[in-house]
N, C-alpha and C positions, 0 to 999 in steps of 0.2 A: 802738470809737469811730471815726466817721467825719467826713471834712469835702469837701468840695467848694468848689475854687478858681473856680467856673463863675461867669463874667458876661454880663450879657445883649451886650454887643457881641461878644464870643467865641463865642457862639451863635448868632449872628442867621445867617437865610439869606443866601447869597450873591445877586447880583442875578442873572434866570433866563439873561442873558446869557454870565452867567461871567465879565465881567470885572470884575476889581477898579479899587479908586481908583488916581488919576493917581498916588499914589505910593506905592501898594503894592510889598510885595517879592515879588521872586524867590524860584522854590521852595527855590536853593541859598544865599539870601539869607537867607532865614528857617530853613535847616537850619544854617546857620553861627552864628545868632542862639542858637538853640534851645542848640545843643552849647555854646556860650562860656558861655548862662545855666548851665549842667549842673556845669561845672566851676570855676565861681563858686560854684556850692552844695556844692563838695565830690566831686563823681564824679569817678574816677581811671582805670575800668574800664568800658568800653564792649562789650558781646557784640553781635554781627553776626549777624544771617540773612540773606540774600542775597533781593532782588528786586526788578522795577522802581520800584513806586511808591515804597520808601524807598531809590532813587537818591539823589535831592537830601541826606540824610544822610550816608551809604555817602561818596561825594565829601568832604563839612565834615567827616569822621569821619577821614577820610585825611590830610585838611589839617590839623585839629588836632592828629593822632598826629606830623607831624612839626615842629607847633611845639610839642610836650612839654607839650601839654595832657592828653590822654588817652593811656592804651594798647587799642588796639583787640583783640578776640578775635574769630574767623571760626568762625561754626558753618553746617551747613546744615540742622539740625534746630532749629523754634522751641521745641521744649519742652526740646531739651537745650541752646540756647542761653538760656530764661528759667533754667533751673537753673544752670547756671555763672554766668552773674548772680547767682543768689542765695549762692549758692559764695561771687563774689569778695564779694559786700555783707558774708556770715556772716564770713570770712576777715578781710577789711581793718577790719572794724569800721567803715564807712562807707559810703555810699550805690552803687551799681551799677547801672550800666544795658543796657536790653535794646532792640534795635532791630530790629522788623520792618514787613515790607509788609503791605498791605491784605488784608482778607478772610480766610480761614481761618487764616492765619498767625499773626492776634490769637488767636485763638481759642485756640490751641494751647501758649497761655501762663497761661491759668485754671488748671492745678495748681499753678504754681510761686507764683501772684499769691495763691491763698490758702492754698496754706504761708506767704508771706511777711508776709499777714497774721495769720493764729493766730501767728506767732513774731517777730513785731512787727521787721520785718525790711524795710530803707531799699530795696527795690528799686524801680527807677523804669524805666516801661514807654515808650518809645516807640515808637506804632505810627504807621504811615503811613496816608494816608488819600486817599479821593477826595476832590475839590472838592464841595461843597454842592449845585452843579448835575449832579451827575451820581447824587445819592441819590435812589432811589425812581423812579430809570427805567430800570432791569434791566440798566445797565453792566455791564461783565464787571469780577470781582474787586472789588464795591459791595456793601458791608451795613452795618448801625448799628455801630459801632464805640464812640460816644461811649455810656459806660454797658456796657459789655459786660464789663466785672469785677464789676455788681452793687454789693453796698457792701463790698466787700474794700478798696478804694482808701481811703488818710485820704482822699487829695487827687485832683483830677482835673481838669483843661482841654481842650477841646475847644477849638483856634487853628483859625482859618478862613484858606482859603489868602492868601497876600498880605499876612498881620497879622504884625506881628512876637511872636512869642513869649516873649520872655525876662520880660516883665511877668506873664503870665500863671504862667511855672514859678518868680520868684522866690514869689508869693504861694503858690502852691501848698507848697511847701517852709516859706515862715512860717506856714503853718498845719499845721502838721503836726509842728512843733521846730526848725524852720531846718533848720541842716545834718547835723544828726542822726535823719532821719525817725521815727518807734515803728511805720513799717508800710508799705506799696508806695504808690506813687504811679503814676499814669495819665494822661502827656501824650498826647493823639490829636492830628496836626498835620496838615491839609490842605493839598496840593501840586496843583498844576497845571502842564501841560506850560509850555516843556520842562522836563526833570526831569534833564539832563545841565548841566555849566557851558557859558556860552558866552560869546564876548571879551569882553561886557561886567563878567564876574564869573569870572573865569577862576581855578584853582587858585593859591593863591599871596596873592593879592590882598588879600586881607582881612589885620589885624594881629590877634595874641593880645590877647584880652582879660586881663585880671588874675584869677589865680587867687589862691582866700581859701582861706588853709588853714584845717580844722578844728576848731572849737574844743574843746580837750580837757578830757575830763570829769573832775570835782573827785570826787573819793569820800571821804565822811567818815573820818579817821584814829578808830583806837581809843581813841587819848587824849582825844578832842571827845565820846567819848561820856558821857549823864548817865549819875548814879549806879541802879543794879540797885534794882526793886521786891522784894517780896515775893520768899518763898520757893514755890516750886512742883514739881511733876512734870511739866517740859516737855518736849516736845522739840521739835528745829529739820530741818524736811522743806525739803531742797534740791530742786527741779525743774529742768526744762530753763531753761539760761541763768540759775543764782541767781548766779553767782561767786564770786569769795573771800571779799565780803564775808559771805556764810553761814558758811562754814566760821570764821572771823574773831568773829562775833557767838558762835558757838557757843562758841569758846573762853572769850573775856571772862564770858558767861554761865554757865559751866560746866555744859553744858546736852550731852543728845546729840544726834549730826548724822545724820541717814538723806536719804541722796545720793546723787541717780541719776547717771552717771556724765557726763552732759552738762550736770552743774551748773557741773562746774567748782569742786564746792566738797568732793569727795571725796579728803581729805586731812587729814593730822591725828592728834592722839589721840584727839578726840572724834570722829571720823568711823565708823560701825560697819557692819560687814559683814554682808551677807545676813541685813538687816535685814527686810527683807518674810517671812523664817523668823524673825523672832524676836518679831514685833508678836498672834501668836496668845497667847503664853506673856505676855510682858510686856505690854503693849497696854492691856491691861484697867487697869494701874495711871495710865495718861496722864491730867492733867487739862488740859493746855493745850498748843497745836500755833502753833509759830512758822514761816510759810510765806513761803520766800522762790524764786522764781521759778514755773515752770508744771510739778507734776509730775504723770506720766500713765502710768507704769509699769506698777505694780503695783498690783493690785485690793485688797490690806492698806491700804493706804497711801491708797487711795479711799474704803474703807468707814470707816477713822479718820478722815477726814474730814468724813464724812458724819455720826460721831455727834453727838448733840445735847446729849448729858453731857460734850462736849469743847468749851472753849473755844477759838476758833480765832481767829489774826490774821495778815493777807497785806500783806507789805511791797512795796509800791507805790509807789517814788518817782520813777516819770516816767508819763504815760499809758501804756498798755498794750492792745491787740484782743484779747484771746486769752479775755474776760469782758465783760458786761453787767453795770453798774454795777447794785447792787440782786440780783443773782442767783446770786451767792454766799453761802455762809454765813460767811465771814470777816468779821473787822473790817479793813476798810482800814485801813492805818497809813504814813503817809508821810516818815516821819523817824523814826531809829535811834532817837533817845534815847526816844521813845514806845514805838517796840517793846519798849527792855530792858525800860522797866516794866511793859509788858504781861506778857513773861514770866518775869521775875524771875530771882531766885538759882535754881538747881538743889537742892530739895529733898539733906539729907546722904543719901550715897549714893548716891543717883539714878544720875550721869555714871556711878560705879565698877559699879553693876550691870549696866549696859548692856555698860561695857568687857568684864568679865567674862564675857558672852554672847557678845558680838564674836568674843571670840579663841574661846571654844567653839567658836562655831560655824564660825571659818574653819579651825579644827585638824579639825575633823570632817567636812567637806566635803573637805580635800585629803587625807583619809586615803580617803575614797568613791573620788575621783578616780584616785589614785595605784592605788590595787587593780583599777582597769578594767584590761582587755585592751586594749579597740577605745577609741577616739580618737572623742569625742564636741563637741557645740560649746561645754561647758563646758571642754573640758583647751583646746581652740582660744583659746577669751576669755581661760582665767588667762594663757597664754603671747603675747597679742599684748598685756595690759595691760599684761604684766613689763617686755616689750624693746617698747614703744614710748617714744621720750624724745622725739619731737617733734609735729605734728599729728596726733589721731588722730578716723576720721570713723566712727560706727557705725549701721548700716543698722537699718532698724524691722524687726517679729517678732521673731524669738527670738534675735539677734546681740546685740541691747542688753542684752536681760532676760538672756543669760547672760551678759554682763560685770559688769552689775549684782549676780549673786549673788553672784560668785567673786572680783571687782575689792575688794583691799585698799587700806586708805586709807593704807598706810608711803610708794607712791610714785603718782604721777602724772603724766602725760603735759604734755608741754607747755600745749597746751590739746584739747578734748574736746567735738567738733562731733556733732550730730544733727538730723534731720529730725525735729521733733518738734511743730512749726505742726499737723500735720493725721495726724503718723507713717506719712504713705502710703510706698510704696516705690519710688513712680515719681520721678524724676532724680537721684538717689542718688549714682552715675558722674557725672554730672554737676555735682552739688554739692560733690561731692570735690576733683573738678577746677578747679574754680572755687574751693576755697578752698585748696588748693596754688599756684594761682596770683597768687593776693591777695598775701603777700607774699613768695612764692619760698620758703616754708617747705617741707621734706618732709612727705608725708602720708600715710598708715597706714588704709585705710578699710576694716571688716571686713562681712563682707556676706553675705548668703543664697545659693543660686544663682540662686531663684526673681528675686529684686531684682536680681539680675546680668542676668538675662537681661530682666526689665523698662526697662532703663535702656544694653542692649550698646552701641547707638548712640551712646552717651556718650563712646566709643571712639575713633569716627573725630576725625582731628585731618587739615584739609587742610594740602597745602603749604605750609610756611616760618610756619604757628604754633608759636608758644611749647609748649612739651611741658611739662607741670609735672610733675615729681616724686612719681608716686604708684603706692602699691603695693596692689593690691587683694587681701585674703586671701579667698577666696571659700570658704566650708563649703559644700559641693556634697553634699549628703542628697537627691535629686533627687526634689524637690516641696519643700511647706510645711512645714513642722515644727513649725512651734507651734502648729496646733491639735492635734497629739497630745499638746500638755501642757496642752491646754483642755476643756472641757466632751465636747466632738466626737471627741478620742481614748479615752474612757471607751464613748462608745458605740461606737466603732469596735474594742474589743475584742470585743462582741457579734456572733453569726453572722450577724445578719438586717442589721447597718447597715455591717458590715466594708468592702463593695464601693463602699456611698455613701461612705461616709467618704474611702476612698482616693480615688476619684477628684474628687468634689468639691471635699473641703477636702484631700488631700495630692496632687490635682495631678500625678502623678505624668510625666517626660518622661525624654528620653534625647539632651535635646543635648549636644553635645560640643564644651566650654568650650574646649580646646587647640587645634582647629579653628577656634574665632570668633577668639581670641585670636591665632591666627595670621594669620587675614584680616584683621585691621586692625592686623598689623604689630607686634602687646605681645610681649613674653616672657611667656613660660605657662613653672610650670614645677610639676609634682604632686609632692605630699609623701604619704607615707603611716605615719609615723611622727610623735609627738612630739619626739624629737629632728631629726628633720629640719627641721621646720619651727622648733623652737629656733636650729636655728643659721642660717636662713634666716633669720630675723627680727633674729637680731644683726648681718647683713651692712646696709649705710648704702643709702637707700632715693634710689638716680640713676635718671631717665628713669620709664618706668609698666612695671608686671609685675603679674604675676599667680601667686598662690600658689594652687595646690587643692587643699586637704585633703577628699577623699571621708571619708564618716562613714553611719551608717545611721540612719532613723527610728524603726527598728523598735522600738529599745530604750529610746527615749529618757522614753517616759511612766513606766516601772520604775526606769531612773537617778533621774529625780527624786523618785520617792517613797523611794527608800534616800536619798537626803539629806536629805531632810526627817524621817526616821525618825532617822537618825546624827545632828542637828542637836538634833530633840528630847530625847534620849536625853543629847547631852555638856550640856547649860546644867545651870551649878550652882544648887541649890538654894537658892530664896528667901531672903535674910538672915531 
């Protein structure tokens, strides 16, 4: 769903002179305008990239930090500062903003702008801009800016230099949910020299606007719910971002819960374990699927979706990007009490045969596990799910899908962050960061090497920034590792495709994680046991480090068919 704030006076050219009306503002006038609209809408976390044209920001961004409007963050990367942006938005549960200069440095915000949009995520972009007379005559650091996210943006303004802004970014914000965005927003502001304060508008000068706090979201209690439809064979599929209220729904309904681990709704007695092993065997029996946030995991959990003998309903109660109305096969349903009756009472026995799988199948996987020799990313995920108690952030490929199979629903993490808008693996580090610093929470983010090394940059922290609290477990299997549990490691056990395989799809390198981690200053410190890294992970997570558990690929396509073999083999026999 998209919107656009655009008016024709906010568009119109500038005159070819360049100068504005007799009482137009200053560049620092209008960037002081912009930042006071920003935190009237709710932004508390402003990310910085460094450069001339968003001077006149950089300056109001200074002067609001120290009248306790904003907290500023300094990046000199624009992709790892739109990612800590999206960090503090995912983190704070509220709107974040990202601030760069003209020219390429927009540009370098298109990953993070539509993750933010597949994951319906408040980040708000401002970019700096040339003046209107200086587009389309080969200026140095000049190009289209307005429109340069495409329709990833709900909202979007293009302010012309000299206009005051803050009309423009309140409308953009009321159309989009006020202070709650469902997706990025794209302020572009044009400046004109100077672009420094000067006596007339000097630091200081200006007064605090009024900051409007938040307005905090109502969730329906259990007791408000109607009474349960029919009897059925349902189940309730958590995706990325479903929350409590799935796990919650599931209970009331006595229904089971299959919950990826970024639902946030994995948790429970109905919650079931390495549930994507068990939808082959049980699967067939499902007649109705209650879908509460975005899930994208597992290919079981896709093709149930997909069936056409499965009635399916997606609970939707605020707008959403991450779909095109009409092009699902769900029934929308916007309010709880229409879901339960969609999905009704839990057929007798239903919940108990699932439970009954559940525990099979998590007794038969830690008896697989426990019998290895070597230290794989499965023994890694069950031990960073155990002893994680406060933020935990997990990285796409095969880091998620192994907490996924092995993550018990007895305990759970604080709360339970993913890139899962686009499941790229680029700002990763960066989003961690960004969401450790949202509210000073500890944070726990497990990760590839490969995604480590896409994202190292995320690292550097200049002088006299805030250091947030994070620990990076890195599984260093040196290359890709999930596609040797895909389609591409089945061929790569054949002699004719073995050579493509590795090096295309596994990638393979030989940097040295203890060396980068040392250049930019982290604690490195390698584990090569599971109890090492057990009791590493029970020590309290101050300042950022880095754990490296080396592991091999070699083996990994074999491990998982003995678990799916042991998995099959423990489920009790059909009542």
């Amino acid at each position: 769903m998209t919107g656009s704030s655009k008016s024709p006076s906010q568009n119109s050219s500038a005159s070819p002179s360049g100068q504005g009306a007799g009482n137009s503002l200053s560049s620092l006038q209008s960037a002081r305008s912009a930042i006071r609209a920003l935190a009237r809408a709710g932004v508390r976390d402003v990310v910085l990239a460094p450069g001339s044209r968003s001077a006149p920001l950089a300056y109001a961004l200074a002067e609001a930090q120290t009248q306790g409007l904003v907290q500023v963050h300094v990046r000199i990367d624009e992709r790892v500062a739109g990612f800590t942006a999206l960090g503090l938005a995912r983190g704070g549960a509220r709107p974040a903003a990202v601030v760069t200069t003209s020219g390429t440095a927009v540009g370098e915000l298109v990953p993070a702008v539509m993750e933010a949009h597949h994951a319906g995520i408040a980040l708000v972009v401002l970019s700096a801009d040339r003046p209107a007379e200086l587009h389309g005559t080969g200026a140095n650091q000049t190009t289209v800016q307005d429109g340069i996210f495409g329709r990833f943006p709900a909202a979007e303004a293009n302010i012309e230099a000299g206009l005051d802004p803050q009309g423009a970014i309140a409308e953009a914000f009321a159309k989009v949910g006020g202070p709650s965005p469902y997706g990025p927003v794209h302020i572009n502001l044009q400046f004109r020299d100077p672009l420094i304060p000067t006596e007339a508008d000097a630091l200081g000068a200006a007064e605090a606007g009024p900051v409007e706090a938040l307005a905090a979201a109502e969730e329906a209690a259990p007791g408000a719910l109607a009474d349960l439809g029919g009897v059925h064979r349902t189940v309730v599929v958590a995706g990325d971002g479903a929350g409590e209220i799935a796990a919650i729904f599931a209970r009331r309904a006595g229904l089971p819960l299959l919950a990826e681990p970024s639902s946030n709704a994995r948790f429970g007695p109905n919650s079931v374990t390495a549930y994507r092993l068990l939808l082959a065997e049980l699967g067939p029996q499902i007649e109705r699927v209650v879908v509460f946030g975005r899930p994208t995991l597992s290919r079981p959990v896709s093709a149930l979706l997909a069936r056409p003998d499965v009635a399916k309903a997606l609970y939707v109660p605020r707008p959403v990007n991450w779909f095109t109305p009409g092009k699902r096969p769900e029934k929308v349903v916007t309010d709880l009490s229409g879901l339960l009756a969609f999905a009704g009472r839990g057929a007798p026995g239903w919940l108990k045969m699932w439970q009954r799988a559940s525990a099979a199948a998590e007794t038969a996987i830690h008896a697989v596990l426990d019998a290895e020799s070597e230290l794989s990313g499965l023994h890694v995920a069950r031990l960073v799910w155990e002893n994680s108690d406060a933020n935990l952030v997990l990285g796409s490929s095969n880091t998620i899908r192994d907490v996924d199979l092995v993550a018990a629903g007895r305990w759970h993490p604080l709360d339970v962050y993913a890139n899962r808008g686009l499941a790229g693996i680029d700002g990763t580090i960066s989003t961690a960061s960004g969401i450790a610093l949202a509210n000073r929470i500890p944070t726990r983010l497990l990760l590839g090497d490969l995604t480590f090394l896409h994202d190292a940059g995320g690292l550097l922290l200049g002088d006299g920034e805030a250091e947030p609290d994070l620990q990076l477990v890195v599984l260093n299997d040196a290359g890709g590792g999930i596609f040797t549990t895909l389609e591409h490691g089945e061929l790569g056990e054949r002699e004719e495709y073995r050579d493509v395989v590795e090096r295309f799809f596994g990638t393979p390198h030989r940097a040295d994680l203890r060396a980068l981690a040392a250049g930019y200053g982290v604690r490195h410190q390698a584990l090569d046991t599971a109890g090492e890294l057990d009791t590493a992970l029970r020590a309290p997570v101050r300042g950022r480090s880095i754990l490296e558990v080396k592991v091999q690929r070699s083996a990994l396509r074999a491990l998982h068919r003995r678990i799916e073999e042991a998995v099959t083999g423990a489920l009790p026999a059909a009542p």
